[in-house]
ZAMARGU-4260 file (C-alpha; in steps of 0.2 Angstrom, whole numbers, plus 5000, padded with zeros to 4 digits):
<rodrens>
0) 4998/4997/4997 | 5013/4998/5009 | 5007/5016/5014 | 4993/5008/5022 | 5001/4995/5029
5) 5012/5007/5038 | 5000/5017/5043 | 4989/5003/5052 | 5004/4998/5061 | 5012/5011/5064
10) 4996/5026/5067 | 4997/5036/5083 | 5011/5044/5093 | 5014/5049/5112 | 4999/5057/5115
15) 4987/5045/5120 | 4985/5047/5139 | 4986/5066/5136 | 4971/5065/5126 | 4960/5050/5135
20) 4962/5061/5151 | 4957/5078/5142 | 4941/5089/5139 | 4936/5085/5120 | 4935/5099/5111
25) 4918/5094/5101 | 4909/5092/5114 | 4909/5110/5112 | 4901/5110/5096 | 4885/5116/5091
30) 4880/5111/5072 | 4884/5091/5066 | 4895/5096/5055 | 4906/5106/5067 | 4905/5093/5080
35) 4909/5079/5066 | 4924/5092/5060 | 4932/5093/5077 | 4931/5073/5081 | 4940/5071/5064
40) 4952/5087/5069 | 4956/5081/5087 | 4958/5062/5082 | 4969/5067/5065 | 4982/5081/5077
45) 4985/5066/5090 | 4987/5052/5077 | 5000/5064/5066 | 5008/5069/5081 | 5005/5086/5076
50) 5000/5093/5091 | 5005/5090/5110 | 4987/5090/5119 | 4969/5092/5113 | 4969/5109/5113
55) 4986/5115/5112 | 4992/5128/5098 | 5012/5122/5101 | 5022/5121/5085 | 5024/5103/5077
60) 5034/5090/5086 | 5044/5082/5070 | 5058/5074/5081 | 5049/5058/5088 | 5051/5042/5080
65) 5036/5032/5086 | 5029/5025/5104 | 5023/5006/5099 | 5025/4997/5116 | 5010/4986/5123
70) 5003/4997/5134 | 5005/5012/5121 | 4994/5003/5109 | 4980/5001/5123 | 4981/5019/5127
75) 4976/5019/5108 | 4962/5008/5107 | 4955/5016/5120 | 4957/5033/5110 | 4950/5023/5095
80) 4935/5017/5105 | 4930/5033/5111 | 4931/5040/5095 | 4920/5025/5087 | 4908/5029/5100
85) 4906/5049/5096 | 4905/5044/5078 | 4891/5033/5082 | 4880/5046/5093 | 4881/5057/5078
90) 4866/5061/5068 | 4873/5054/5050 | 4858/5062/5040 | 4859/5080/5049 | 4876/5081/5040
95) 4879/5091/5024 | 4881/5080/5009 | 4900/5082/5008 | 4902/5078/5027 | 4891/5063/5025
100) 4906/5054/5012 | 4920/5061/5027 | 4909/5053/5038 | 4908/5033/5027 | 4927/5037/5023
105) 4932/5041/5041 | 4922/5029/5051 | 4928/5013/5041 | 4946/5021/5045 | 4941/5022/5063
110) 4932/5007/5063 | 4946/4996/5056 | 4960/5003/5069 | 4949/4998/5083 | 4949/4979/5075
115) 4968/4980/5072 | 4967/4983/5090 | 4957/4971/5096 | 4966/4959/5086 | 4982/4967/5095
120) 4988/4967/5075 | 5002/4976/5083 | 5010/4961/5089 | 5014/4956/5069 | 5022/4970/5062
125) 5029/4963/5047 | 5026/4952/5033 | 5035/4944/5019 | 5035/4961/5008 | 5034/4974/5019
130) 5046/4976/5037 | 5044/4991/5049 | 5065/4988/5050 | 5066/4989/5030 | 5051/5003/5029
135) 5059/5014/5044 | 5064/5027/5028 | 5047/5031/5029 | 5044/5034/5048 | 5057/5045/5046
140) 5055/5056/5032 | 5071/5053/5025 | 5067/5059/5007 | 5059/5078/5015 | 5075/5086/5022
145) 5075/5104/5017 | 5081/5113/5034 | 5095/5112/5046 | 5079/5109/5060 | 5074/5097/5050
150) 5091/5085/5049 | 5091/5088/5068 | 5073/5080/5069 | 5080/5066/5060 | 5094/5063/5069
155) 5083/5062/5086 | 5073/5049/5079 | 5089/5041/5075 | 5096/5040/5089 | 5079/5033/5094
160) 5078/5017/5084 | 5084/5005/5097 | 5070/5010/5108 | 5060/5007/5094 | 5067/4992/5090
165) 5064/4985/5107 | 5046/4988/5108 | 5044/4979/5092 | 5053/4964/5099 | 5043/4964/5115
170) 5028/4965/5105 | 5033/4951/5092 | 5037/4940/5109 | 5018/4944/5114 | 5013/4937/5097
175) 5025/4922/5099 | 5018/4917/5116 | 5000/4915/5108 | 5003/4909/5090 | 5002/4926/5081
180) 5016/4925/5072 | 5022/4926/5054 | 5020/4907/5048 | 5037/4901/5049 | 5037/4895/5030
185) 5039/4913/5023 | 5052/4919/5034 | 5067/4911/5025 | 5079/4925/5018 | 5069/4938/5027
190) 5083/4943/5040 | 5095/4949/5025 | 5089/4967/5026 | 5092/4967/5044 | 5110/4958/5042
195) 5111/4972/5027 | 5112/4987/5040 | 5118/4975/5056 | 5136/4972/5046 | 5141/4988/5040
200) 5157/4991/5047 | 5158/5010/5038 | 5141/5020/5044 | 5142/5030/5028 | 5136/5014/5016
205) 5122/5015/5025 | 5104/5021/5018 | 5100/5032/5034 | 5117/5045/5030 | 5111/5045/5010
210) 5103/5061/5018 | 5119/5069/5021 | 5127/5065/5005 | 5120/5082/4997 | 5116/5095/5012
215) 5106/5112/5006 | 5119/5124/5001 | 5111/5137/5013 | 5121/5129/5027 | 5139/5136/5031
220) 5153/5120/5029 | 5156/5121/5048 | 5136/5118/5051 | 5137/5105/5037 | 5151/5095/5043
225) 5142/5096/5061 | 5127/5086/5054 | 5138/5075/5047 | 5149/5070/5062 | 5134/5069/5071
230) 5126/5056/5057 | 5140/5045/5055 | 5142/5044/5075 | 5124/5040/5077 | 5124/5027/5065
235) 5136/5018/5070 | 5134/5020/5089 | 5113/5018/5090 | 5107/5010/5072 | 5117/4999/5066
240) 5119/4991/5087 | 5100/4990/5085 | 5100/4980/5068 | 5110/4968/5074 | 5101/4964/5092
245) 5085/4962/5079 | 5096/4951/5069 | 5100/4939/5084 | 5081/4941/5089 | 5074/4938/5073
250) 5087/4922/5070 | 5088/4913/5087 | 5070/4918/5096 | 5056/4925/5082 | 5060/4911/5068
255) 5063/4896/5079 | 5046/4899/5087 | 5035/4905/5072 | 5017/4896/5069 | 5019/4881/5055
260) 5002/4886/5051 | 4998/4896/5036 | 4982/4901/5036 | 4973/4915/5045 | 4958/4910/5051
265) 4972/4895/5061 | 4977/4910/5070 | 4969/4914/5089 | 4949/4919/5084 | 4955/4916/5066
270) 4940/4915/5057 | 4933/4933/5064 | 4949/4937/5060 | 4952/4935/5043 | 4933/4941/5040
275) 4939/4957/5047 | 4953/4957/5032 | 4942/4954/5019 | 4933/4969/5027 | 4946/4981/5029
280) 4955/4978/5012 | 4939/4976/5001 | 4928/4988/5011 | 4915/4975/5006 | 4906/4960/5016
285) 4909/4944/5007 | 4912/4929/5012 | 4928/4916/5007 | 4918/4906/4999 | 4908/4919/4988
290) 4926/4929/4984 | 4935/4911/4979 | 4919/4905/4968 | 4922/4924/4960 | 4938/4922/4955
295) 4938/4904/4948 | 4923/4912/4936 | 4936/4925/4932 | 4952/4913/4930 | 4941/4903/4917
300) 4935/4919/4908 | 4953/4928/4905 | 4960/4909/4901 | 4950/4911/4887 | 4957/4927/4881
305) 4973/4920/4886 | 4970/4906/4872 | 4964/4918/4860 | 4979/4930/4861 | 4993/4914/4861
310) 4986/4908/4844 | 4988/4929/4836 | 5006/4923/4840 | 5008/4910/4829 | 5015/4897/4844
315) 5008/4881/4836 | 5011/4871/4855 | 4998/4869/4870 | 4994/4882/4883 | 5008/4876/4895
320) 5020/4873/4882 | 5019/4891/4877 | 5021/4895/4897 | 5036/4886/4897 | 5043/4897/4880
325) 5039/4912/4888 | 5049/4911/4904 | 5062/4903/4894 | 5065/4912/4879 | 5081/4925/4882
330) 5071/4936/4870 | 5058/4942/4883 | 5071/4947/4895 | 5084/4961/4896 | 5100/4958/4896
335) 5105/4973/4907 | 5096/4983/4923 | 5100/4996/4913 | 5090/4990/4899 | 5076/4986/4910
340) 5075/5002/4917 | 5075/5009/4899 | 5062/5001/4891 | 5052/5005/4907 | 5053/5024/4905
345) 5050/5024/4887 | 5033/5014/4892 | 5032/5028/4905 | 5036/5041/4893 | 5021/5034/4879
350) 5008/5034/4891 | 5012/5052/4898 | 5009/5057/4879 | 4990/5048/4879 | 4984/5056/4896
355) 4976/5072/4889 | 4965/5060/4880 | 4961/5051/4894 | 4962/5064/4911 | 4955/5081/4911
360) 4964/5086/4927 | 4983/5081/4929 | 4993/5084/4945 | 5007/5094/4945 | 5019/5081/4956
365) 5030/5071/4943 | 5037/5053/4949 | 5056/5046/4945 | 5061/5030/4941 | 5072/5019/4952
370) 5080/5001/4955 | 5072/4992/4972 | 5086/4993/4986 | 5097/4977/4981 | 5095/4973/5002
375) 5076/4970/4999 | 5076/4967/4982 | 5077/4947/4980 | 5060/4946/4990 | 5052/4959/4984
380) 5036/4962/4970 | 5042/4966/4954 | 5038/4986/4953 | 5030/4998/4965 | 5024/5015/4964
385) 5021/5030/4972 | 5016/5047/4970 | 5036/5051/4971 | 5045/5036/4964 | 5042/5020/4955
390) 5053/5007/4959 | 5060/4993/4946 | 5065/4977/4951 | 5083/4973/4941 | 5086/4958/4951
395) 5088/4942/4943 | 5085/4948/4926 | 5077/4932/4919 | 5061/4934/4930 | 5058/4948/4925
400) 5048/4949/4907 | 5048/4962/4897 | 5031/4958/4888 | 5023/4962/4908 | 5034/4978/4907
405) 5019/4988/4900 | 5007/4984/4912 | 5016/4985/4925 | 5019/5002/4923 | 5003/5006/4920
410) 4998/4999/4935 | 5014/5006/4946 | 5015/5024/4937 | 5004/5035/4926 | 4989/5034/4925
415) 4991/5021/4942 | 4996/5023/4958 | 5007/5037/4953 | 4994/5049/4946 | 4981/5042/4960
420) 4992/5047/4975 | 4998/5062/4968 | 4979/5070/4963 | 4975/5066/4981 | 4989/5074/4988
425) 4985/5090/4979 | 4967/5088/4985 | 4967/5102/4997 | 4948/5103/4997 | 4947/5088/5007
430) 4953/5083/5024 | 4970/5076/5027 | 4963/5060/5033 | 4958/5060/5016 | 4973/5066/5007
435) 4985/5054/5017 | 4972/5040/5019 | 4975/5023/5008 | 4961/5014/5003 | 4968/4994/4996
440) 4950/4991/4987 | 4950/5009/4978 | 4968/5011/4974 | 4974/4994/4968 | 4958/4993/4958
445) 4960/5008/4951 | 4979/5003/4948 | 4971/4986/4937 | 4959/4997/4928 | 4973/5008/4924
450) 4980/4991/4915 | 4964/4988/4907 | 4966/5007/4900 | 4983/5001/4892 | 4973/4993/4878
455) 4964/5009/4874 | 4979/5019/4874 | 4985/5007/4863 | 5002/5004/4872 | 4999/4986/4869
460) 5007/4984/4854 | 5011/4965/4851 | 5002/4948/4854 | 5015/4945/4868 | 5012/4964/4879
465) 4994/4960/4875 | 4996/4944/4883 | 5008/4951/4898 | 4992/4964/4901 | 4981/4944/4899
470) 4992/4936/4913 | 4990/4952/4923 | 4974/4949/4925 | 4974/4933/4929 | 4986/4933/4943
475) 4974/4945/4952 | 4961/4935/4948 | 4970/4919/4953 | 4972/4928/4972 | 4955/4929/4972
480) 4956/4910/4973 | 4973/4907/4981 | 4970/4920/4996 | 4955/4912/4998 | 4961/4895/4997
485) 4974/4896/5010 | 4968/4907/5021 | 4952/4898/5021 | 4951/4882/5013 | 4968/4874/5020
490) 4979/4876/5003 | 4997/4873/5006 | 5010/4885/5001 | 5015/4871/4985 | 4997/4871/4979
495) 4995/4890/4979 | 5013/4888/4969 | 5006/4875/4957 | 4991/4885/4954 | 4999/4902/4948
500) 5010/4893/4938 | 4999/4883/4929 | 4987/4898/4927 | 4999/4914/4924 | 5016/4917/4915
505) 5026/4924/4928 | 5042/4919/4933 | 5041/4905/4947 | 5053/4919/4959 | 5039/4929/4955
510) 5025/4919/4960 | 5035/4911/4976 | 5040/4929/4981 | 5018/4932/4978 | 5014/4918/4989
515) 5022/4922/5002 | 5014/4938/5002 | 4998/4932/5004 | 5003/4918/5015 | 5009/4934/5028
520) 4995/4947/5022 | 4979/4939/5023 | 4965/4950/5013 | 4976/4961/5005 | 4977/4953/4988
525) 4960/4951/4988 | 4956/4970/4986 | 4963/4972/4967 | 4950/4961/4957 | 4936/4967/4966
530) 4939/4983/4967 | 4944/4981/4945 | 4929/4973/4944 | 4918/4987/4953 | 4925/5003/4942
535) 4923/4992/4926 | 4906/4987/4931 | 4903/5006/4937 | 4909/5013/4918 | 4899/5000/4911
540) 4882/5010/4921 | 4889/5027/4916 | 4891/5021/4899 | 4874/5014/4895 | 4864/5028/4906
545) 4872/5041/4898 | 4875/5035/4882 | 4880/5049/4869 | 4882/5061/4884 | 4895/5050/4893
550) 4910/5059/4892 | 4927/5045/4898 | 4938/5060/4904 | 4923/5067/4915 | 4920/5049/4922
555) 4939/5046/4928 | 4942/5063/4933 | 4925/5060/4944 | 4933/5042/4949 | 4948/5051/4953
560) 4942/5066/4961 | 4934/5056/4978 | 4951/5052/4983 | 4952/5035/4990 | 4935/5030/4996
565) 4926/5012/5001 | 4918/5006/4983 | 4900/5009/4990 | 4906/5025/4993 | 4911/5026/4975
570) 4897/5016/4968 | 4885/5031/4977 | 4898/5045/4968 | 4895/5039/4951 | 4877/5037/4952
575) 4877/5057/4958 | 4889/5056/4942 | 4876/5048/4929 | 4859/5059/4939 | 4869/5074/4936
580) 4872/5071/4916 | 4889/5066/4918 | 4901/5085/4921 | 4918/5087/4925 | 4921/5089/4943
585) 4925/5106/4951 | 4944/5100/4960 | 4942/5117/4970 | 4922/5112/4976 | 4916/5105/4992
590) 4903/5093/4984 | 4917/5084/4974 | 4923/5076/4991
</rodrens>
């Protein structure tokens, strides 16, 4: 989820006007494959930064931190458009079978980067849930130091940041000037993970040194206390400065001025706008008004099951009342963050003992579990994972209920996000637009249906996990309705509230923390539920057309073997899936791509 948000905003690097003013090296091309292969090659090097030029063979340049200024981000669209334009021109039929899904999985990229800039999405960097100022870990490469060359990489982009920081503040003014801006209801609280780094007074209590807490052993302690020196002095002389002139911004110019709108189709060409979102997150074309009358057919169908699973309890009260028990009751709740932690391992540990059954083809990449950062932590969603680390929220103890606990991590870990991103990483048969691309629809659907597998698994155990797993579901349905609502129908922040609460039993910090999301990411809660509902509705096919013949570990290691795809794409893989008698992928063949 954040991966892609980072990468839309953040996408490209220095080499823009280098490559508009140079020879493409596909035009060169003979077969359309080839030709497609070296659009995709070109376009991938200069958005990766991997390269310095079209057709230069130079060594990787690791040591700049992002160009995002306006005039940057044109030199990109630009790029993008030209790009767009070459994929269009191409013959899509001449090309081979595995080249054609490149082809639906790249141009959607493509196609979406060149709205982002026509939208000049750039001028909104940030949303309630995810910052480029709390996410710049990632820019960075904090967590893949190995080398000395590569501790002095990270220290250039460094000593970067208030460049970096400065472009996003003249781009957020941009936004301000014309009402695109993060509606002021949700920026509350939001400046504490700035004011987190802007007040350190010691530059060793800072995330950014973490890095040189445990230097490779390979370095003499001369070279090692070199780094060091050169960490602590640009921390405190370049970062922790630039922190606190985005504090001042953010506080006295971006929050004053912010829209007290919320929805998105009230931003500039709103409507088209948050069609595009709907676009880009479900990679399908439906309208608000089909997607909302979708989930309130969903809200009614689990609320059902809902009833069903409270009376298996034995609560003898109404469907509210029981609501109120179960964000009440110290019961549900652990006492400790160390307890919550606990019990969320040996959930994790459980399911890693059901995956044979379930998963032919396991990656070798293993995830740790971790507490969120206590500066982003009381804004942020309860879990998130990743093919490295899934992170727990152990803030505020009391909204955080044990009975979700299991579907949760499910969704967050194995067989969720965790196993997804780390199967695709090890795909080395496809390209790394592929490997490194994120898309919403297919992941966080398959993350949901990784829920639904909990029951199957039989890691739900009690009437209240079965009914954690129940209120899952119906918070993602409920966005259906509530994204929908506000973005399009005029809901106020209060309804959206009122709504989830009255429909789901999650904390109300957890539901205000949700709102907000959607109020500041139009689209992006929509892609769960409907990308759920596509692989159930896909297994369902499989199932009936192959009957006896239908083998469940073939059919999620087929699902799980595209990689992150658009659901037509998917939709078009499991029919090849059912035609073909339904095998077990080849992870090392061409046609699994």
């Amino acid at each position: 989820m954040m991966k892609q948000w980072l990468g839309w905003m953040m996408a490209g690097a220095l080499l823009a006007g280098a490559l508009l003013a140079a020879p493409l090296a596909h035009a060169q091309a003979t077969s359309p494959d080839a030709r497609f292969k070296a659009i995709y090659q070109q376009e991938w090097a200069w958005r990766s930064g991997a390269s310095r030029g079209p057709a230069s063979m130079d060594l990787p340049d690791n040591s700049r931190l992002d160009t995002v200024d306006a005039a940057d981000q044109a030199k990109r669209l630009a790029y993008w458009k030209k790009v767009l334009a070459e994929l269009d021109a191409l013959d899509v039929d001449a090309l081979s079978p595995a080249e054609r899904i490149n082809y639906a999985v790249y141009h959607r990229q493509i196609a979406n980067f060149v709205a982002d800039g026509n939208f000049k999405a750039w001028q909104m960097p940030f949303n309630s849930d995810s910052a480029f100022w709390s996410d710049l870990g990632y820019e960075l490469n904090a967590g893949r130091l190995h080398t000395p060359a590569d501790y002095r990489a990270y220290l250039a982009k460094l000593r970067q940041v208030p460049r970096y920081f400065a472009q996003q503040e003249a781009n957020m003014k941009l936004g301000l000037a014309r009402g695109f801006s993060v509606p002021r209801a949700v920026l509350d609280g939001r400046d504490k993970s700035i004011a987190s780094v802007a007040h350190l007074t010691d530059p060793t209590r800072s995330s950014f040194y973490k890095p040189f807490e445990h230097l490779p052993a390979s370095l003499s302690a001369d070279q090692a206390q070199d780094l060091k020196n050169r960490a602590l002095s640009v921390i405190r002389d370049d970062v922790i400065p630039a922190y606190a002139g985005l504090l001042k911004f953010f506080d006295d110019t971006y929050v004053p001025n912010a829209r007290t709108t919320l929805a998105a189709e009230a931003l500039p060409d709103g409507k088209a706008y948050y069609r595009q979102q709907i676009r880009a997150f479900t990679t399908l074309d439906l309208t608000p008004d089909a997607i909302h009358a979708i989930g309130l057919k969903q809200v009614a169908k689990i609320h059902a099951q809902m009833l069903a699973t409270m009376r298996k309890t034995g609560f003898q009260g109404g469907f509210a009342e029981f609501l109120t028990y179960l964000r009440t009751d110290p019961k549900f709740y652990a006492k400790t963050p160390q307890e919550l932690l606990d019990k969320t391992a040996w959930v994790a540990k459980e399911v890693d003992g059901k995956l044979s059954r379930f998963f032919g083809h396991l990656p070798r990449e293993r995830f740790t579990i971790e507490p969120v950062p206590a500066d982003i932590a009381p804004y942020y969603t309860s879990g998130r994972g990743g093919p490295h680390v899934y992170l727990v929220n152990t803030y505020d103890l009391k909204s955080r209920p044990l009975y979700n606990m299991p579907a949760l991590t499910l969704h967050e870990s194995y067989p969720g996000h965790a196993l997804q991103l780390e199967l695709a990483d090890e795909a080395r048969n496809q390209p790394a637009f592929r490997r490194d691309g994120y898309i919403s629809a297919y992941g966080e659907g398959w993350a949901l249906y990784s829920e639904y597998l909990g029951n199957e698994m039989g890691i739900y155990k009690t009437p209240y996990q079965r009914f954690g797993f129940l209120t899952y579901q119906m918070w993602r349905a409920c966005r259906l309705v509530v994204d929908t609502g506000i973005h399009h129908l005029g809901w106020s922040r209060q309804q959206a509230v009122d709504y989830m609460l009255k429909n789901t039993a999650l904390s109300r910090r957890e539901i205000e923390n949700e709102v907000d999301r959607y109020i500041s990411w139009p689209g992006q809660a929509l892609s769960y539920e409907l990308g759920y509902l596509e692989i159930r509705r896909l297994r369902a096919k499989a199932e009936k057309a192959l009957g006896p013949k239908f083998d469940l570990r073939a059919f999620h290691d087929t699902v799980l073997s595209t990689g992150s795809v658009p659901l037509p794409v998917l939709a078009r893989r499991i029919d090849r899936f059912i035609t073909e008698g339904g095998p077990e992928p080849d992870y090392g063949a061409e046609g699994t791509r």
